[in-house]
C-alpha positions, 0 to 999 in steps of 0.5 A: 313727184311725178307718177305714171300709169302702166298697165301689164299683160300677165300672159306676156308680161308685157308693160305699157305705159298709158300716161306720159305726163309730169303730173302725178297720175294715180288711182286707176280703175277699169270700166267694167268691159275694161275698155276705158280706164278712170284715175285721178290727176294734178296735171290742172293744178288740183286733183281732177278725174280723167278718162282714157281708153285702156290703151292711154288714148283718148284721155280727157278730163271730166271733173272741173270741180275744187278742192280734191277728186280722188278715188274714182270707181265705175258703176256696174253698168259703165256709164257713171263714175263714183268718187270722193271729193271734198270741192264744197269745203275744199281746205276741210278733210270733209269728203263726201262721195259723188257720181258724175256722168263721163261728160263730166255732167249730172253731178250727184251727192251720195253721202253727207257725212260731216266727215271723211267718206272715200274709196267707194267700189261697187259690187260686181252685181251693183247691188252694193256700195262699199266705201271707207268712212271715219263716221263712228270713229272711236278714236280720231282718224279712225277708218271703217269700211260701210257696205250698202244696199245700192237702189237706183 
């Protein structure tokens, strides 16, 4: 399959397409000043994360890591990108969240939940972190979502 991102001015109603690739392109989010867009890509082979200007230009990848990268958020302040990926075991359905600067640089865990944490997004002030996680499942495959106090 191929997937694209399109982006829409609700006064004009006008869409315009970002990316133009034959990869499957998918999760995008806006920096908080919606001047860059992050979203996740197989155009290398594996799903990577991307960055691109909010008009489609200037796209550059800024993971090189195994395994899947998915789910990209920005922090609050726009510096950092937060995403899930589970490059350390990447045959498992163990995905951990992870912060990355946009050079691709200073890879930080966040979680280490033996199980699937994915999905994160900040709150607005940056004083939370929401993500979806199957820790205490009652039953298998079970998602709840976790909400945290965010410290830096």
């Amino acid at each position: 399959g191929n997937t694209e991102i399109y982006s829409m001015d609700l006064r004009t109603r006008r869409v315009s397409r970002l990316t133009n690739d034959p990869a499957i392109d998918t999760s995008p989010s806006y920096s908080p000043d919606a001047s860059r867009i992050v979203f996740n890509s197989d155009r290398g082979g594996s799903q990577q994360l991307y960055v691109m200007n909010a008009d489609g230009s200037d796209n550059r990848q800024i993971t090189q890591l195994g395994g899947a990268n998915f789910g990209p958020s920005w922090t609050p302040d726009g510096k950092r990108i937060i995403f899930s990926s589970n490059h350390k075991n990447p045959r498992s359905g163990n995905f951990d969240l992870f912060l990355v600067d946009l050079d691709g640089k200073n890879l930080e865990q966040v979680t280490t939940s033996p199980v699937f944490d994915g999905f994160p997004m900040f709150s607005p002030d940056g004083k939370k972190l929401i993500w979806a996680s199957n820790r205490f499942d009652q039953k298998q495959t079970e998602t709840n979502l976790f909400i945290a106090d965010w410290t830096n």
